[in-house]
N, C-alpha and C positions, 0 to 999 in steps of 0.2 A: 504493500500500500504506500508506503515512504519509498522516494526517490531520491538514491545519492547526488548532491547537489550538483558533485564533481561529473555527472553524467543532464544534467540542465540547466549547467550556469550558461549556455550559450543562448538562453531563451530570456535571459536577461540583458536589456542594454543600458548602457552610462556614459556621459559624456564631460568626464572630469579630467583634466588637462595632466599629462605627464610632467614627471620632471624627473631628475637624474644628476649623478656626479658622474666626472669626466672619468675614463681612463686612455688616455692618450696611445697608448701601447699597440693598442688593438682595436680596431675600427669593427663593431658588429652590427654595424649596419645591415638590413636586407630582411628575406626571409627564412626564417631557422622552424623547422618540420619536426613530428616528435609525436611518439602512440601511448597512451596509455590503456590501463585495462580497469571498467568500472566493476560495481558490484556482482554483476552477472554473468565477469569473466571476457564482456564484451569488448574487444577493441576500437578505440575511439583515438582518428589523428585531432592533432592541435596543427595550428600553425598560428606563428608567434615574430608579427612584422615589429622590425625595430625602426628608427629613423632618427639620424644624428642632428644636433642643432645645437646654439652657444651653449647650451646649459648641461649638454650629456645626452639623452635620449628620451624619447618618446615611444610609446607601442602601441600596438593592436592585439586583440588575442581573439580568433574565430576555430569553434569547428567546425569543417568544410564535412563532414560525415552528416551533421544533424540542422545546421543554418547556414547561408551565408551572412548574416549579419555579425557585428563585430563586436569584444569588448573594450575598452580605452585602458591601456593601464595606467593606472591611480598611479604607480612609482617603479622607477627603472634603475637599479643601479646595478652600475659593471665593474668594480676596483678591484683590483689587484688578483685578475684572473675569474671572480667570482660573480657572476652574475644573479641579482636580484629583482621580480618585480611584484606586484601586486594589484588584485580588482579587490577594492574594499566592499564592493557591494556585495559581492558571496563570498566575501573571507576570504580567497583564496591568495594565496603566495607560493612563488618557487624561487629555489636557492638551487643554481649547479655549477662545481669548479669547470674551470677550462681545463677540456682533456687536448692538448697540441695533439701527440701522438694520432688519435682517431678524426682529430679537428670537431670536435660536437664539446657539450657543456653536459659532464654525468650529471643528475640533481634528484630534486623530489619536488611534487607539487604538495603542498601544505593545508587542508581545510579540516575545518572542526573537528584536530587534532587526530586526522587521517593523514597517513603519510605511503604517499602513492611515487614511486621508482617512474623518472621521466625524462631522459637524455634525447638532447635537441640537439641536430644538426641541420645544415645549408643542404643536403640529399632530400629532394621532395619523394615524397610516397603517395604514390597513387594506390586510390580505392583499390583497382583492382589487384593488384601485388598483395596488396596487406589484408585481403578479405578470401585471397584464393582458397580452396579446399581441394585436396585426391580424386575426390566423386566429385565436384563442378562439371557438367557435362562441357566438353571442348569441340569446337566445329572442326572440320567440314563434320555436319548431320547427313544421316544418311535417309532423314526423313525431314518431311516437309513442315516448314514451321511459320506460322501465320500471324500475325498482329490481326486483331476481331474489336470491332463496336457492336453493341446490342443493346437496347432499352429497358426498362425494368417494365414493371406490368401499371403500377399505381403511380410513379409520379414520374414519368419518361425521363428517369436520370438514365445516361450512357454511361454505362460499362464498361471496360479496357479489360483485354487478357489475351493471351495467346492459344491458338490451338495449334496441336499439335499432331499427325498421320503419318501412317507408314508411304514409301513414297506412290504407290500405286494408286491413280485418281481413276481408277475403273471401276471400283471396289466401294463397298458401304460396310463403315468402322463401328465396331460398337465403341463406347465412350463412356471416362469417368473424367467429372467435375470434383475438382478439389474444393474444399472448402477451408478456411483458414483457421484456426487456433485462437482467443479472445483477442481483441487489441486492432487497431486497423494494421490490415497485412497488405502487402504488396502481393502480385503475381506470384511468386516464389515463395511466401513466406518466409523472408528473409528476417533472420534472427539472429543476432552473437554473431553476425558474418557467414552464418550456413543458411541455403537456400534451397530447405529442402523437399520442395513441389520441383524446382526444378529437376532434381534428383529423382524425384517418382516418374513426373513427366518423360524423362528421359528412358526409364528403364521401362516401364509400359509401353512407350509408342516402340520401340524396339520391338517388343514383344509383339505388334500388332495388336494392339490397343489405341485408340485416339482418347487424347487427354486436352480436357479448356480447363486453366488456369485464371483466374482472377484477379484485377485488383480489387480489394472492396475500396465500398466508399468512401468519396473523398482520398482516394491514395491514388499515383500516379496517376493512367488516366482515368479515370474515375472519378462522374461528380456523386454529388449529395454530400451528405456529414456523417459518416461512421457511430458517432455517438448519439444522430438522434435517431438511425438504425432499431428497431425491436428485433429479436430475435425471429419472431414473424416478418418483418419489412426485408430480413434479409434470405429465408425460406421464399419470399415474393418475388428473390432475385434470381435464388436458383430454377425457380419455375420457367420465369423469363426465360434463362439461361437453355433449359431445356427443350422454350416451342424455338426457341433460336438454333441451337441442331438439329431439331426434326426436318427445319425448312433446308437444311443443306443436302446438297446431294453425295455426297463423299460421308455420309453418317448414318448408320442403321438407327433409325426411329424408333425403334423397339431393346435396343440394347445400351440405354443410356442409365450408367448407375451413378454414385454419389460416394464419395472419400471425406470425410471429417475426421480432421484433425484436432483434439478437444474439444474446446466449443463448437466447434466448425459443427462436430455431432450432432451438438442437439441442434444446429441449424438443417442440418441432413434429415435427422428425423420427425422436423416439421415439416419441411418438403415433403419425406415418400411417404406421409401417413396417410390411408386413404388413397394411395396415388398409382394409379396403375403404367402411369410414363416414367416411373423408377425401376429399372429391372432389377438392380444390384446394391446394396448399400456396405459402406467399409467404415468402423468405426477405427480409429486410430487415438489412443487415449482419452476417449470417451469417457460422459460421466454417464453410470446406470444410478446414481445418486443425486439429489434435489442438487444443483450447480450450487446452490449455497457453499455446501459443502466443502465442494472442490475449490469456491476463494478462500476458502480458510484455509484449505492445502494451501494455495500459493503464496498467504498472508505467513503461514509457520518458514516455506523456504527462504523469503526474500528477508525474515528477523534470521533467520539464520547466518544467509549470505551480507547482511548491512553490518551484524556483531558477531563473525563468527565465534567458536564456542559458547553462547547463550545458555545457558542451563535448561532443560526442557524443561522444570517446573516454573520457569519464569513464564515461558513461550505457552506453557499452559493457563496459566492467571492472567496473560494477555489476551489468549483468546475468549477466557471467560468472561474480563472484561467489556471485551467488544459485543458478548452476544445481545445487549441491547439496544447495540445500534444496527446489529445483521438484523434484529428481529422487526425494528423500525423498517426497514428496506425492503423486507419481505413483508408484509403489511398494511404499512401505511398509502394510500391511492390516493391521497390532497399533495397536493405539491409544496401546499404553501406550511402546507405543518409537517410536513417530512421537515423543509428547511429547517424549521421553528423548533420542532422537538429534538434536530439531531443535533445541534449546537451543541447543549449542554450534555449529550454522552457522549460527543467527539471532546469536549472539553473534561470531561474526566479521565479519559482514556488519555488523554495528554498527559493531563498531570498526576495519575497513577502512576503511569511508567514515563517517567519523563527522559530517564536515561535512556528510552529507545527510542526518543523526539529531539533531543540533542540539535540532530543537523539546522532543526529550521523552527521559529518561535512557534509560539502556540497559534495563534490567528493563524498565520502560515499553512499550519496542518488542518484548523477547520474548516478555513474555508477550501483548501485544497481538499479533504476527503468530499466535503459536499460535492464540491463541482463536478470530480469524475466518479462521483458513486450514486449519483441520482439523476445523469444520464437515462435517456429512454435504454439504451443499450445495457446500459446494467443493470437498473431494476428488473426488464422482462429478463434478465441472464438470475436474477436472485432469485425471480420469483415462475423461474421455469423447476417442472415436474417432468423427469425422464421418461418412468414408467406409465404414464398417461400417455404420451405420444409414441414410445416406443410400442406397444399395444396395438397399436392400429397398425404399424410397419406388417407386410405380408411378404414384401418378397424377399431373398436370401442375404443374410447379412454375416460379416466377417468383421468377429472386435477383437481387436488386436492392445494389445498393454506391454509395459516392461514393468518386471518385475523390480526394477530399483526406482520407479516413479514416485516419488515423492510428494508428487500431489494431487495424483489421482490414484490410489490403491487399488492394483492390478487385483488381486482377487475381490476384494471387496465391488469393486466395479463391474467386471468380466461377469461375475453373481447376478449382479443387477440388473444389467443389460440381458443376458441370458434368460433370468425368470421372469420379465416385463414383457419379451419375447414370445417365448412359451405361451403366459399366459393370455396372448393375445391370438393365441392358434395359430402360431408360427412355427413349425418344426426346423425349414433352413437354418439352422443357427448353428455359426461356428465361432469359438472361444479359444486364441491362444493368449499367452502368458510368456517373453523373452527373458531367459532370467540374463541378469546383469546389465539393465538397459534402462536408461533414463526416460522423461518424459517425451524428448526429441529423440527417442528411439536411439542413441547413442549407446554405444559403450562404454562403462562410464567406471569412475575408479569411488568416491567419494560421492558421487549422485547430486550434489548436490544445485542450485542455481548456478554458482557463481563459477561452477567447473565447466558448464556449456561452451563459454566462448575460446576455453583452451583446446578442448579436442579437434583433433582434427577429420573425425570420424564425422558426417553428416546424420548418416543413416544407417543402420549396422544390415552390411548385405543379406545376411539371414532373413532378415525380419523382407527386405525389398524382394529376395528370392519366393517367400512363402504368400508374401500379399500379390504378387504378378500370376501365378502357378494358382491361384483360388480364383481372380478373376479368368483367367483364362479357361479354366473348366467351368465357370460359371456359364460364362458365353459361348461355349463352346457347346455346353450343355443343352442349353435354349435352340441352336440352329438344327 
């Protein structure tokens, strides 16, 4: 729920005039590049323009990963090899000696007495270098890949995504639509630097399978607003998205299934409930559990990953704390008294645990949980029932989990989804379990959030081997 600051101070701007002492020796004028890694293991460049004048230096500080907009450093100072500056508006400071031998400044950036490893050098890095992965799929493709527009059903927003086919246009593909994980996702679902729809995309259409990828909305090209999205508004998309492949001619009409990836899930299983233009549905860390649930899961990861070693009885009095303001969320349908009534239990939950509020004042955190937690998008995410729409699903489904997921409990979930199933008079049902695999399906050592953005595993082949090999006997099945 808390976000390290060191990962959105670029969402702040200020415009307070540098200053600086001289050091004559050495001119660091220009632009000096530099990566660090925030809480979720993700890497994020800086880049850090200096510019000399009577007084010593001035700077800029932007991340080119997350804004182009800048921040002004408050103060610059360069003597005797050591360069110092700081943005007083988010606390932050860095100190690093001049390394000659490598020509860069080793140092650390400095905020609310986190101390984060950040050596800057004049060597630009580009995105793609520093975001690559092993599985990234690499051209030449040996299938056809398309950039796609298509309308939504109820408020003619346009859509952005790519399909993708094997390369024979003689032929009608059957087809899975990804769905993306909570949070506005790109195409790819691009996360910690792994992107991995692209990854499935790529091993599917191989396979002769055709796969449409997404932006949701508001992300790349895709309009509307992501957040004022319902879980319903964006099951409204996938339908769209579906008379939009019937109408192609390179697409079996009848063989179009659905891929959800966590959230993505329960958007999938609003879509096929009821729906007879769903052949196939693929749950990929799905919740068979009220989604409440599952933000608690990722409320206990990201206290883990902001303090790691936390004590679990602390992580447990936090979330007992919280449960009256989960249960406001789930609940309350006036708008103006959710605002009203959750003040004062985001203001206790402050100052109960204040040492896990630290980064950012109190006001700070209330008004920031209100604004992204009473979102149309979140409340219908609080106040969705799996087993009520899973029920109605009829045709054959595949829910897949890792057993090291942390915030969706592979059997606990696999359970759920499976008996919600069933008792819906659904006998297709098939339930695996990976063990040693995170929530991004990774193979993972510690499991935990903050270890994501170090692996270099995408998708662990297993799990992409076992989910291609079911739909392909799915559809293979059907003809």
């Amino acid at each position: 729920m808390q976000k390290h600051l060191l990962s959105i101070f670029c969402c702040l701007i200020i415009s307070i005039t540098g200053y600086a002492q001289n050091d004559n020796t050495h001119d660091i004028s220009g632009a000096w590049y530099g990566v660090f890694s925030n809480y979720m293991g993700e890497k994020q460049r800086l880049l850090i323009v200096l510019e000399r004048n009577k007084r010593g230096y001035v700077g800029q500080l932007k991340s080119p990963d997350k804004t182009q907009a800048s921040l002004t450093l408050d103060s610059v100072d360069y003597t005797a090899g050591v360069l110092r500056f700081r943005v007083n508006e988010i606390g932050l400071s860095y100190k690093g000696g001049w390394d000659a031998a490598n020509k860069r400044f080793n140092g650390f950036l400095l905020q609310s007495g986190d101390q984060v490893p950040l050596n800057i050098s004049k060597d630009e890095i580009s995105k793609e270098a520093l975001y690559r992965h092993p599985q990234d799929p690499q051209p030449p493709f040996n299938y056809r890949q398309e950039d796609v527009i298509f309308s939504t059903r109820d408020q003619d927003i346009a859509l952005a995504g790519t399909f993708t086919r094997p390369a024979d246009s003689t032929q009608r593909y059957p087809v899975v639509i990804l769905l993306s994980d909570g949070g506005p996702q790109d195409r790819n679902s691009e996360m910690v630097g792994h992107r991995p729809f692209s990854v499935i995309a790529d091993q599917l259409t191989k396979a002769g399978i055709a796969v449409l990828r997404c932006d949701d909305r508001g992300v790349g090209g895709s309009g509307g607003n992501y957040d004022d999205a319902t879980l319903e508004d964006q099951a409204n998309d996938v339908r769209a998205a579906i008379s939009y492949l019937q109408q192609r001619k390179d697409v079996d009409p009848a063989q179009i299934g659905l891929l959800g990836h966590g959230k993505g899930m329960a958007v999938a299983a609003i879509a096929a409930a009821d729906n007879d233009s769903v052949a196939f549905m693929v749950s990929m860390a799905g919740s068979g559990l009220p989604l409440r649930q599952q933000q608690e899961g990722y409320l206990v990861q990201t206290l883990a990953a902001i303090q790691p070693g936390i004590p679990d009885s602390t992580v447990q009095r936090f979330l007992k704390a919280a449960q009256p303001w989960f249960n406001l969320l789930a609940t309350e349908k006036d708008e103006d008294k959710l605002q009203e009534q959750g003040k004062p239990y985001l203001q206790a939950l402050y100052r109960q645990f204040s040492t896990l509020s630290l980064r950012m004042p109190e006001q700070v955190f209330v008004d920031g949980m209100l604004a992204v937690q009473t979102t149309p998008n979140m409340l219908s995410t609080f106040r969705f029932d799996p087993p009520a729409w899973l029920a109605r699903v009829k045709c054959p489904v595949l829910a897949l989990n890792g057993a090291k997921d942390l915030a969706v409990d592979a059997d606990l979930n696999l359970t759920a989804i499976q008996n919600a199933l069933l008792k819906g008079g659904n006998q297709q049902v098939t339930v695996r379990s990976f063990e040693g695999v995170n929530h991004l399906f990774q193979q993972c050592k510690t499991c935990v959030v903050s270890e994501y953005g170090t692996l270099d595993q995408t998708i662990d082949p297993a799990v992409l081997e076992f989910l291609t090999r079911w739909v392909v006997v799915i559809v293979n099945r059907a003809n």
